[in-house]
Structures are given as structure tokens and as C-alpha cells.
ROKETI-609744 format. One line per 8 residues: for each residue x, y, z of N, C-alpha, C. Coordinates in steps of 0.1 Angstrom, whole numbers, plus 5000, padded with zeros to 4 digits. Layout:
BEGIN
X Y Z X Y Z X Y Z; ...;
//
This chain:
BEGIN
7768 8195 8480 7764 8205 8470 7774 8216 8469; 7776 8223 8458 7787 8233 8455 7781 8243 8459; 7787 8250 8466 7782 8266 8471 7777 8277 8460; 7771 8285 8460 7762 8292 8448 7777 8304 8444; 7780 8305 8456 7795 8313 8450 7802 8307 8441; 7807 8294 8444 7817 8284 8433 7811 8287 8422; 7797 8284 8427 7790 8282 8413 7796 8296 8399; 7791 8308 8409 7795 8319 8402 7811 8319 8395;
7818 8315 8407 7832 8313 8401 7835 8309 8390; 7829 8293 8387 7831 8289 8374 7823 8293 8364; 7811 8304 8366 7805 8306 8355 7812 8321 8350; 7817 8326 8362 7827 8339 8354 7837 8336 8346; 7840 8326 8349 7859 8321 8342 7857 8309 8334; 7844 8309 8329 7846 8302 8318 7852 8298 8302; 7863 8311 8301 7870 8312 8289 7881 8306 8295; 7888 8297 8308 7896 8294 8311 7890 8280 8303;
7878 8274 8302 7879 8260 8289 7881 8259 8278; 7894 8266 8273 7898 8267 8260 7900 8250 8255; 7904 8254 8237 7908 8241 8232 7916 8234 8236; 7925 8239 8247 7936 8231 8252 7935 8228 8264; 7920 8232 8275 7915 8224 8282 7905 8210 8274; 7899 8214 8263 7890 8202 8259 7900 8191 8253; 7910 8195 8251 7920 8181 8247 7930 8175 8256; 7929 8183 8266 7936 8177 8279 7933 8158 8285;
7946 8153 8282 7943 8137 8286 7936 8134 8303; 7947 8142 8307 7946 8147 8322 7929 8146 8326; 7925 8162 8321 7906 8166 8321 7896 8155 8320; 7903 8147 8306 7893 8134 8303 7894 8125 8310; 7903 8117 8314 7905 8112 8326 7894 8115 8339; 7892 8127 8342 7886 8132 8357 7870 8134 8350; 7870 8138 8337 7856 8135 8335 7851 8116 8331; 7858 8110 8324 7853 8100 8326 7850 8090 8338;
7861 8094 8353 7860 8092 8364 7846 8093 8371; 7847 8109 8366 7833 8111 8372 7820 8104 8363; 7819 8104 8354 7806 8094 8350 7807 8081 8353; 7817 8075 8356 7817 8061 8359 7823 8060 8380; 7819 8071 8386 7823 8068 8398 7805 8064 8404; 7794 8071 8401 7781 8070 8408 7776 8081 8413; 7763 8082 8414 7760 8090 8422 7760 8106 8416; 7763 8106 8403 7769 8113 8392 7761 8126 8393;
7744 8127 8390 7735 8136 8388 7735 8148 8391; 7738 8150 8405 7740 8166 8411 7754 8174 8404; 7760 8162 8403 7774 8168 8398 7775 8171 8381; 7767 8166 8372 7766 8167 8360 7756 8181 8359; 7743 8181 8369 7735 8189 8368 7742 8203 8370; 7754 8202 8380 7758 8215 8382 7766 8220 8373; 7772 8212 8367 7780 8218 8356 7773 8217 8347; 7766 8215 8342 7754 8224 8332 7752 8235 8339;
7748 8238 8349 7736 8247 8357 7749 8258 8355; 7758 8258 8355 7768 8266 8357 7778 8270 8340; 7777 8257 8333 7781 8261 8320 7792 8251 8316; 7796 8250 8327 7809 8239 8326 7806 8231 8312; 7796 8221 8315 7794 8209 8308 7794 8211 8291; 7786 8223 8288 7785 8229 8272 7801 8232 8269; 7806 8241 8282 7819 8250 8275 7830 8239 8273; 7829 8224 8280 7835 8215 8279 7833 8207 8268;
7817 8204 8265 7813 8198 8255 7803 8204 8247; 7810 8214 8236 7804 8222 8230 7795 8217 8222; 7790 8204 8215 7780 8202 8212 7771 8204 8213; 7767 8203 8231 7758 8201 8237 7750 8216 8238; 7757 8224 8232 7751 8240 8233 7737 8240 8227; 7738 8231 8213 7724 8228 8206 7714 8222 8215; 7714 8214 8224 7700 8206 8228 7700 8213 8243; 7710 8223 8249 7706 8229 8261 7692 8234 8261;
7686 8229 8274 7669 8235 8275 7658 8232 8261; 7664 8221 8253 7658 8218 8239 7646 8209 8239; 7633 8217 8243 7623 8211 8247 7616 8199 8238; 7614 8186 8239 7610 8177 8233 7591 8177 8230; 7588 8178 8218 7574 8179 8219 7566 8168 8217; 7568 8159 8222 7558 8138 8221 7555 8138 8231; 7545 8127 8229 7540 8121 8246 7545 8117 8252; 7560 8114 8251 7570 8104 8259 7582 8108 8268;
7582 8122 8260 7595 8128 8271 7590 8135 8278; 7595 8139 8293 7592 8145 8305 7603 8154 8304; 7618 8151 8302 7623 8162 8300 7628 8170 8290; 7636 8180 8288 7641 8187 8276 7656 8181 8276; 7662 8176 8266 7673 8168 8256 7684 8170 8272; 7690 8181 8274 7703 8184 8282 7700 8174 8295; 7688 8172 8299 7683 8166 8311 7682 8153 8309; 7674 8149 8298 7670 8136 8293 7688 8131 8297;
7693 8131 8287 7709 8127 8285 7714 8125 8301; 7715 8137 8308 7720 8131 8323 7709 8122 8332; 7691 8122 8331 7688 8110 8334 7689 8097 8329; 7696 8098 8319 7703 8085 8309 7712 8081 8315; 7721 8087 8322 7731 8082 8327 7728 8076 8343; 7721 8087 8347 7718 8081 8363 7706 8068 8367; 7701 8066 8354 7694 8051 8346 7705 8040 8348; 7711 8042 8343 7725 8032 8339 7728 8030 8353;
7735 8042 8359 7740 8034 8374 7730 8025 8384; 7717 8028 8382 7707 8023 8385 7705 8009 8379; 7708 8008 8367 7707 7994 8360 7720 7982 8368; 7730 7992 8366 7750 7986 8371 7740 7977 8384; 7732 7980 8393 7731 7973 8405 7724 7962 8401; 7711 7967 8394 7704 7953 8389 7710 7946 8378; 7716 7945 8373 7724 7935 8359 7741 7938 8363; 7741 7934 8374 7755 7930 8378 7766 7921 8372;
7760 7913 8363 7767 7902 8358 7769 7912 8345; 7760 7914 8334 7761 7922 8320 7774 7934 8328; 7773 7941 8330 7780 7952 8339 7795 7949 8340; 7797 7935 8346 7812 7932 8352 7817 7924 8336; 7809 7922 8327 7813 7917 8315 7817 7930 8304; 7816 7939 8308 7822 7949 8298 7833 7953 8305; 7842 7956 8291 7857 7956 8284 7858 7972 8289; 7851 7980 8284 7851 7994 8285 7837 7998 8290;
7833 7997 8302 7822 8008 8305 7818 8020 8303; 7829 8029 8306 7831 8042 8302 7830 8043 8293; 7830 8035 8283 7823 8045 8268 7806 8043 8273; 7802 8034 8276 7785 8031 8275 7780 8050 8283; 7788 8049 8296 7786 8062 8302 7786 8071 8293; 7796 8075 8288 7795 8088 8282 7791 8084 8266; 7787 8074 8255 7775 8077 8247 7760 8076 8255; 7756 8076 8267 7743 8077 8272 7747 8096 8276;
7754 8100 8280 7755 8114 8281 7751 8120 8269; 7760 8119 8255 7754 8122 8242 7751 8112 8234; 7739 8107 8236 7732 8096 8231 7722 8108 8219; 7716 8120 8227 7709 8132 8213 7713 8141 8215; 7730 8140 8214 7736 8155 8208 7731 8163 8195; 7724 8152 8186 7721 8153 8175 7710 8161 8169; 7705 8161 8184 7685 8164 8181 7683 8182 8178; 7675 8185 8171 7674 8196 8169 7679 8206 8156;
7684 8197 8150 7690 8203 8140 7684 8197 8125; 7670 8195 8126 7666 8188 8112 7665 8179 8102; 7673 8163 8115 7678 8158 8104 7678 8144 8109; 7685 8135 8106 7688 8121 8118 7695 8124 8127; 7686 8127 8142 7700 8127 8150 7707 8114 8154; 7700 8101 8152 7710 8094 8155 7731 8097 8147; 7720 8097 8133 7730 8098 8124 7740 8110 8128; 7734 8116 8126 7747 8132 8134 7752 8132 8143;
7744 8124 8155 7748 8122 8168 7764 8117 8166; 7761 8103 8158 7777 8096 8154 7786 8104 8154; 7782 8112 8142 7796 8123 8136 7798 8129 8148; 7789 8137 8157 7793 8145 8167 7801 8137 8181; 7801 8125 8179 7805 8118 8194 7817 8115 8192; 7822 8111 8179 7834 8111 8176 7842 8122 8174; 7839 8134 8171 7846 8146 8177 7847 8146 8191; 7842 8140 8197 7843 8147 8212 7855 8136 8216;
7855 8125 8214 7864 8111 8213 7876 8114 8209; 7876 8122 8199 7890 8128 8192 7895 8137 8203; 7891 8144 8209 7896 8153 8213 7896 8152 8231; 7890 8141 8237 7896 8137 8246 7908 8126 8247; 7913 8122 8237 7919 8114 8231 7916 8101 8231; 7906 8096 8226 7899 8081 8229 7911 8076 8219; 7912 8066 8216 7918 8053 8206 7906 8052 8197; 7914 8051 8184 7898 8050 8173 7893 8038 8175;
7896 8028 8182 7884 8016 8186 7873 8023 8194; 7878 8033 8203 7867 8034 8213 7859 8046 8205; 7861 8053 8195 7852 8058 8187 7844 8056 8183; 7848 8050 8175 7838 8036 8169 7829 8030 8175; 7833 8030 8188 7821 8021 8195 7812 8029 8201; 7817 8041 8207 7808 8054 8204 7799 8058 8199; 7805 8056 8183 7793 8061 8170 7789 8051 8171; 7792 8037 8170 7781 8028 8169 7765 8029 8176;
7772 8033 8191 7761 8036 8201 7749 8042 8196; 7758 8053 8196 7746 8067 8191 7738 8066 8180; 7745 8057 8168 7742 8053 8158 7728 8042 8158; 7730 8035 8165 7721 8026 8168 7713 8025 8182; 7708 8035 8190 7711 8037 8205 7688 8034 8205; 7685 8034 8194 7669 8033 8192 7669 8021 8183; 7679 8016 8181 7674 8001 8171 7668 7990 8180; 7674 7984 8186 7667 7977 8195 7656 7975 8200;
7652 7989 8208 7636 7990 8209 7625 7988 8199; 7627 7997 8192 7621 7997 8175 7619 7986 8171; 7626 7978 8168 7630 7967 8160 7623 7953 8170; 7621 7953 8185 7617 7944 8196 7601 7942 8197; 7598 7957 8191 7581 7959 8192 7573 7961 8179; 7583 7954 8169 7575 7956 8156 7581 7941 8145; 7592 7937 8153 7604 7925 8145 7596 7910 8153; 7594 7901 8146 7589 7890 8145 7603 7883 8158;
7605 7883 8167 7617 7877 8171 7622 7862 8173; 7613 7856 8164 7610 7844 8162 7622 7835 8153; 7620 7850 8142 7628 7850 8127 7644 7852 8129; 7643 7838 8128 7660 7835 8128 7673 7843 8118; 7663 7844 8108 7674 7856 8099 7675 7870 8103; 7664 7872 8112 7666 7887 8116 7675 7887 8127; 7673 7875 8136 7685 7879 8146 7695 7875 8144; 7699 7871 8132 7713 7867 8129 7718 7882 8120;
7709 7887 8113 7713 7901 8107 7716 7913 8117; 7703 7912 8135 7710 7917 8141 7727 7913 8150; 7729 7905 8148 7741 7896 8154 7753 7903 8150; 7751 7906 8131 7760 7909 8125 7766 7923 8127; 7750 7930 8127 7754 7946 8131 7760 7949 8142; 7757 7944 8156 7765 7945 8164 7778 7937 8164; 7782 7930 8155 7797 7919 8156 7802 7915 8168; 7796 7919 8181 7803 7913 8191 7796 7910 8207;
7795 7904 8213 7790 7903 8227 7789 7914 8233; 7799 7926 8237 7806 7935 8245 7791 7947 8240; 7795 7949 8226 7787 7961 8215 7774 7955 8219; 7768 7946 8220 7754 7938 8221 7751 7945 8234; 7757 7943 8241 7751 7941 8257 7753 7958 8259; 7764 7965 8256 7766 7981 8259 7754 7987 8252; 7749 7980 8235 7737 7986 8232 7724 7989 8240; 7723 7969 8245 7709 7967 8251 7710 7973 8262;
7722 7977 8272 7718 7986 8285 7715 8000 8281; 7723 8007 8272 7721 8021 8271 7704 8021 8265; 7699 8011 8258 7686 8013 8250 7673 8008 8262; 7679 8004 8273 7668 7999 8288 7669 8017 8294; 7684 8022 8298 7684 8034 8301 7678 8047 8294; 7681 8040 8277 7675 8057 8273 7655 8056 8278; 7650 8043 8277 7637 8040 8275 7634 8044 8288; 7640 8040 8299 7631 8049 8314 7637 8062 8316;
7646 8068 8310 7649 8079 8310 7639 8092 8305; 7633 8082 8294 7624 8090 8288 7608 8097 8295; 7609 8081 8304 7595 8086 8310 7586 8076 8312; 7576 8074 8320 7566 8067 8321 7562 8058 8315; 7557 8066 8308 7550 8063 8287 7558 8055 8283; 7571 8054 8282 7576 8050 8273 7587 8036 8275; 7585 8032 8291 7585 8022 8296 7572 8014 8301; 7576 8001 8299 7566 7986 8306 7573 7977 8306;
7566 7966 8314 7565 7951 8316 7573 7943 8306; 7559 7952 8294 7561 7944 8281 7571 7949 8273; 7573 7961 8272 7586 7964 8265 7598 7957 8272; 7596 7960 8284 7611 7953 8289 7614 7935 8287; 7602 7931 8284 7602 7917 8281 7605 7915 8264; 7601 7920 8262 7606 7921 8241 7618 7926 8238; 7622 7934 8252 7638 7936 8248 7645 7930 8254; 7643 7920 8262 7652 7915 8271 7654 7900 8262;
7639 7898 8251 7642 7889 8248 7648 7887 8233; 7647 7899 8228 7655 7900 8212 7672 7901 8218; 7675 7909 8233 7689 7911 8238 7694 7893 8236; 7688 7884 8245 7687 7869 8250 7694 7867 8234; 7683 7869 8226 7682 7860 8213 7695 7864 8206; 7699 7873 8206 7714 7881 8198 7720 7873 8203; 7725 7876 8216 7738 7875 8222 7739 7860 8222; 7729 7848 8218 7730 7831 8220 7738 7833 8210;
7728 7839 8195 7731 7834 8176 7752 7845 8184; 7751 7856 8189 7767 7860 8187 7772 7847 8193; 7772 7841 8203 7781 7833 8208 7785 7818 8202; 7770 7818 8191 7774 7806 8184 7783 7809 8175; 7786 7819 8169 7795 7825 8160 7789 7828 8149; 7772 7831 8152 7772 7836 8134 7764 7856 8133; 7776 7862 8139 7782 7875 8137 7793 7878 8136; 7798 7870 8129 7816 7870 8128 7815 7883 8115;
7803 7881 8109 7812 7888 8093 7795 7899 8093; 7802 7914 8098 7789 7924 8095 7788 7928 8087; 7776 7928 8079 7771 7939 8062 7779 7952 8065; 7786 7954 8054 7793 7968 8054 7789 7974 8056; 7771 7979 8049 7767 7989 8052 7754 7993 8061; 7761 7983 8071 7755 7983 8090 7739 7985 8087; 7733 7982 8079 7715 7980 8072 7710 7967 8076; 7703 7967 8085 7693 7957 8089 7680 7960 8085;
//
């Protein structure tokens, strides 16, 4: 644990995270490290608790302490987001195989960090979310592929679920339309784990049995129709 002094330390000198700390290749490096080393929670918790985490990722200023009012969340947004992540490493053990099949993990980590950067501001936060995760991508210097797959995330980070407990998953056209929107195995599988993690992240309520079986089996049913090859060619305008 960081001593309550440190703590003070970095919360006094927090104008040392200027814009040329948040674009630092170097910085991004040691934060993506850390979301993808384990064990992550105490260490994400304290840099919030201390400021770090906002003054690094200024988006996050909006949903700090941003109390969620449904029957399904237990925590407020800034918390939700880091038990999103400590979900995931929790998952890494049980879906070991899905896990060692992704290209880039580190993005799945850090769009489950700002999975609802978006919330609170009156509007779609998926949708905003997108816009806002790719700012943050820019400016750690991601490659515009890994943006993209970012916004996709955030973009879609509740389709799956939704779509598992209300979609016929019988209907062969629907899982070929979802096939299309994700275009690829890697995007498929990074969805369906971040969308198992946001769902126990959320809370009690908002996991089961049976959810986890309707998603595990609309995931099953994509990822066959992707590998037969018919998500080669996605609807422009990513609408299922």
C-alpha cells in the first residue's frame, strides 16, 4: 500500500501532469503495464483516491463519484470502471484459451477502464464514450487501428447483452449481421469478455446462470458464422 504521505505528495504536485506528461510514449507504456500486469485494483484505486488517474485521464473528471440511480449498479461510474477491469483479470484465469488468442489485450484493459466515460452528460454514453476514448488513444499514442478498436468497444460494450436477452439466437440472419459488425474473431471475443466483465461488474442483479448462458451462446454462434467467413464485408453504418 502507498503511504498516506506519498499519497499527499502526489496530490500536492499534481500540476506536474501537464499535456506533455499525458502524451508521453514512455507514461503510456507504464500505464498500460500496469492494467495488464494484475492485481491492478489497489493501484488504480489509489490513483484516483489521490487524483492521479483524472489529472492523467481528464475525462474521467465527469463520472468521478457519479452516482448511478437503477437497481443494478452497486457502484458510482469511477469505481464501476475499475471493477471492470479487476472482472477481466478474474475472467484472464477462467477463459485462458479466449485470453491467449488476443492480438492486443491492452486495448480490452483499458476500453473496460473507460467503458462510461460517457455517462452523465445527457446523452448516449456509449456513443460519446467512442469520441472520448479515442482522444485518450491519440494522445497516448495508440496507432489508429488500436483506436478504432477502442471506439468500437465502447461503442458496442452493451450490444451483446441486450441483443442475447431479447434476439431470437436461432435466427441466422441476425448472427450473421452480428458477424459483420464485429468483422473479426479478435473484436468478437475482446467484445464478449469486456461485456461478461462490465455485467458482474455491475452487480448481483445484473448477473446469472442464464445470462451467462445466452451470452456465451450468441458469443459461440458469432465467432462459428466469423470463421466460416461470412463477416468479411460490415454495413457501413455499423446498424444491426
Amino acid at each position: 500500500p502507498v503511504h498516506h504521505r506519498s499519497r499527499q505528495l502526489v496530490t500536492q504536485h499534481l500540476q506536474l501532469v501537464d499535456d506533455g506528461f499525458r502524451r508521453s510514449k514512455r507514461v503510456a507504456k507504464s500505464v498500460i503495464g500496469l492494467l495488464t500486469a494484475g492485481n491492478t485494483r489497489p493501484v488504480l484505486e489509489a490513483m484516483l483516491e489521490t487524483g492521479l488517474l483524472p489529472a492523467y485521464i481528464p475525462e474521467l473528471v465527469k463520472v468521478e463519484s457519479l452516482a448511478q440511480h437503477d437497481l443494478y449498479h452497486i457502484y458510482t461510474v469511477d469505481r464501476h470502471q475499475i471493477q471492470t477491469v479487476t472482472e477481466l483479470e478474474q475472467l484472464r484465469q477462467e477463459e485462458q484459451d479466449l485470453f491467449s488468442s488476443l492480438e492486443v489485450p491492452h486495448l480490452l484493459y483499458l476500453a473496460a477502464l473507460l467503458h462510461d466515460v460517457g455517462k452523465g452528460q445527457q446523452t448516449d454514453h456509449s456513443a460519446l464514450g467512442a469520441e472520448l476514448i479515442v482522444e485518450v488513444g491519440q494522445r497516448m499514442g495508440l496507432p489508429d487501428g488500436a483506436q478504432e478498436v477502442l471506439a468500437f468497444l465502447v461503442r458496442y460494450h452493451l450490444f451483446l447483452p441486450e441483443n442475447a436477452l431479447r434476439r431470437d439466437l436461432g435466427d441466422q440472419e441476425f448472427i450473421q449481421e452480428v458477424a459483420q459488425l464485429a468483422g473479426d474473431t479478435d473484436r468478437l471475443t475482446m467484445l464478449y469478455l469486456l461485456s461478461v466483465a462490465d455485467s458482474k461488474a455491475t452487480g448481483p442483479s445484473a448477473w446469472s446462470d442464464w445470462k451467462a448462458s445466452l451470452l456465451a451462446d450468441l458469443f459461440l454462434k458469432v465467432r462459428a458464422c466469423l470463421e466460416a467467413g461470412c463477416g468479411l464485408h460490415a454495413p457501413s453504418d455499423g446498424q444491426v
